[in-house]
C-alpha positions in Angstrom: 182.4 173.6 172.4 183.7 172.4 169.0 185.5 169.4 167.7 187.5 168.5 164.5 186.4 165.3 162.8 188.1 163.4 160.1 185.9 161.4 157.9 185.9 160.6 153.9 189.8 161.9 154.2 189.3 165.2 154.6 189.0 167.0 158.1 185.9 169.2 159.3 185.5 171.8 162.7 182.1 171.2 163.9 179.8 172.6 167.0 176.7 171.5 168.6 173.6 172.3 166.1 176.2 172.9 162.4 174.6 170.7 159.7 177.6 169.7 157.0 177.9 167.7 154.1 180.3 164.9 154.2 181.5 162.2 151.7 178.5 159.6 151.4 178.2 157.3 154.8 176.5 154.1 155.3 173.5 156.1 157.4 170.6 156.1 155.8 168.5 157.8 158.8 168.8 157.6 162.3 171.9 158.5 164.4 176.0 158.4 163.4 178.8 158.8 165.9 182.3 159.9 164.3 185.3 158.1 166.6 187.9 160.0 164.7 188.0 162.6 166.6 191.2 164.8 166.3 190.6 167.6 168.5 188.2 169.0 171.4 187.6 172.7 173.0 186.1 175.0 174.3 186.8 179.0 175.2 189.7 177.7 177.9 190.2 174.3 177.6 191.8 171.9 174.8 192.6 168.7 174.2 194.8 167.3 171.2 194.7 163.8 170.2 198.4 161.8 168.9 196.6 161.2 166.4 193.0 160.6 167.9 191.9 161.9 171.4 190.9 159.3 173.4 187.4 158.7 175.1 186.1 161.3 172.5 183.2 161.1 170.3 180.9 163.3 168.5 177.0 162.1 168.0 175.4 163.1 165.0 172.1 162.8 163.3 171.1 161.9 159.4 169.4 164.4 157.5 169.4 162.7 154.7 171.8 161.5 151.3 172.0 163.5 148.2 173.7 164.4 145.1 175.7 168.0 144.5 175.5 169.4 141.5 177.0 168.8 138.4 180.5 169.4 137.3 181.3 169.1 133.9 184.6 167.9 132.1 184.9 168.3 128.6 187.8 167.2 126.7 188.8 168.4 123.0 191.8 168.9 121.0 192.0 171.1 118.5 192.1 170.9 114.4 191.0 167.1 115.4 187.1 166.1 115.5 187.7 165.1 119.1 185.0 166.3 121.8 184.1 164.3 125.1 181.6 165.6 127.7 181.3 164.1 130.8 179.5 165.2 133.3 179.4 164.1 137.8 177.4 164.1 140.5 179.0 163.6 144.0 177.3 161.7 146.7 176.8 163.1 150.0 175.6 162.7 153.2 174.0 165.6 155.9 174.6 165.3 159.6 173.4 167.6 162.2 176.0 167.9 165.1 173.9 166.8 167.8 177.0 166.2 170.8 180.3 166.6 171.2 181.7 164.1 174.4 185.3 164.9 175.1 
């Protein structure tokens, strides 16, 4: 059985047991259930939500937060003494998919 999730704006197929990395939720530890559910199935049956399928849920648990690594932006022009480095860290969240009730 898998589902499709939306959460942080951006739109994730999950199954019983996947561990994913999702924008930065306020979980610190414990359990996390994701209402947003868009869509539900399994090998013969599926359900589509207008936009959200009703009664469905996914249950998840908290791994833990983190940062990903770091991206850096750096900025010059040329002939001109202008450099700029910049450098981010993106906060995240990991879940493991315990349930999927559709």
């Amino acid at each position: 059985m898998y589902a499709i999730i939306e959460t942080g704006g951006k739109q994730y197929k999950v199954c019983e047991g996947d561990v994913i990395r999702v924008e930065k939720l306020a979980a610190s530890n414990g359990k996390y259930v994701f209402d947003s559910v868009l869509a539900v199935g399994n090998d013969n049956d599926f359900k589509f939500g207008t936009p959200k399928v009703d009664g469905a849920s996914v249950e998840a648990s908290v791994i833990g937060n983190g940062k990903a690594k770091k991206v850096i932006v750096y900025k010059y022009k040329p002939k001109k003494t202008f450099h700029k480095k910049k450098g981010h860290r993106q906060p995240f969240t990991e879940l493991k998919i315990e349930k999927i009730n559709g």
